[in-house]
N, C-alpha and C positions, 0 to 999 in steps of 0.2 A: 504494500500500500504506500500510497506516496508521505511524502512529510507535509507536514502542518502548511511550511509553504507554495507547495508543487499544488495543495490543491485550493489555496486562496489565489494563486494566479489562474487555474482551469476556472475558480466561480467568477474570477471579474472578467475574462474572457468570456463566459459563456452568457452573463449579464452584458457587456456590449454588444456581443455578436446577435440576441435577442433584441437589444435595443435599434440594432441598424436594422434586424430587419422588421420590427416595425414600424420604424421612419420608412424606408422604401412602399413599404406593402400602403401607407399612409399616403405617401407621395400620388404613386397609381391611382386610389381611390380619388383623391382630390383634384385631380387631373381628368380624371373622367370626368365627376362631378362638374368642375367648369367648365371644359368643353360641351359637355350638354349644358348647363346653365345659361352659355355666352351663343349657342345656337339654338334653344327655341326660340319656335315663332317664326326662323328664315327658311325661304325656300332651297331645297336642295339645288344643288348645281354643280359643276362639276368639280370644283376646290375643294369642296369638303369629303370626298372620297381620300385626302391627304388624311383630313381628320380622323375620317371613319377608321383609317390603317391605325392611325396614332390611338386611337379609343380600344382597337380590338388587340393592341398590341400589349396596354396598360393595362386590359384586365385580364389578359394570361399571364402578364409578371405579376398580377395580385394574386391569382390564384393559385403560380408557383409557388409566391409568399409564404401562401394558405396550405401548400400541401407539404411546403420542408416545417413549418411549424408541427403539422400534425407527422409528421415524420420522425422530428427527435421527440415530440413526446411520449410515441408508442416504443421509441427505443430507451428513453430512460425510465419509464415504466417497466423496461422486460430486464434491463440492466438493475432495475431494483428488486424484481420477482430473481433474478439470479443470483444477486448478491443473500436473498433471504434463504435460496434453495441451497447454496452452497455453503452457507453460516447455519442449516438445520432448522431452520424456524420458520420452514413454511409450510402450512398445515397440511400440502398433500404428500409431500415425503416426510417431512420429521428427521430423521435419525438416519433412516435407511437407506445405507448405500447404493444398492439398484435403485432405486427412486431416484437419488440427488444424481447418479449418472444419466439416464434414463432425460432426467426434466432437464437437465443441464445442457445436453445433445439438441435437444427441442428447442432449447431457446436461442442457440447460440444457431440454431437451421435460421429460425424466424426474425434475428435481427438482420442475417445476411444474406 
């Protein structure tokens, strides 16, 4: 396991690296949001097929946003189900060794 400091560097790492990406994922949405705001009401024409690119672009980078967040969270969810099946105290192995091999095998298929 790491030292006291190895893992206060991984949690401020992992707090900006969470914070930039909700500024980006924020960015997207707000950018939608005013290009639709700053065009209703105008008639379509052919410039704003530029826009249309730029709207359809900003909400696939959001909803990349939206799937690497739900991404590390199912994997420190399974990294915390590991940590508990490897330390004995997770209620469907316990103790026992085929179990903690067994679940350990499974989890480490589903993170990667």
């Amino acid at each position: 396991m790491g030292s006291e400091n190895e893992l206060e560097v991984y949690r401020q790492f992992n707090n900006s690296q969470e914070k930039y990406d909700y500024f980006l994922m924020t960015f997207a949405a707000a950018a939608i949001a005013f290009a639709v705001h700053q065009t209703s009401g105008m008639t379509l024409n052919r410039f704003m097929v530029i826009l249309g690119i730029a709207v359809i672009l900003w909400a696939i980078s959001f909803l990349a946003g939206c799937r690497r967040r739900q991404y590390i969270g199912s994997n420190m969810f399974a990294n915390m189900d590991l940590l508990r099946v490897q330390g004995g105290s997770h209620p469907l192995t316990g103790l026992h060794p085929e179990k903690i091999k067994i679940a350990c095998d499974e989890i480490y298929k589903n993170i990667t």
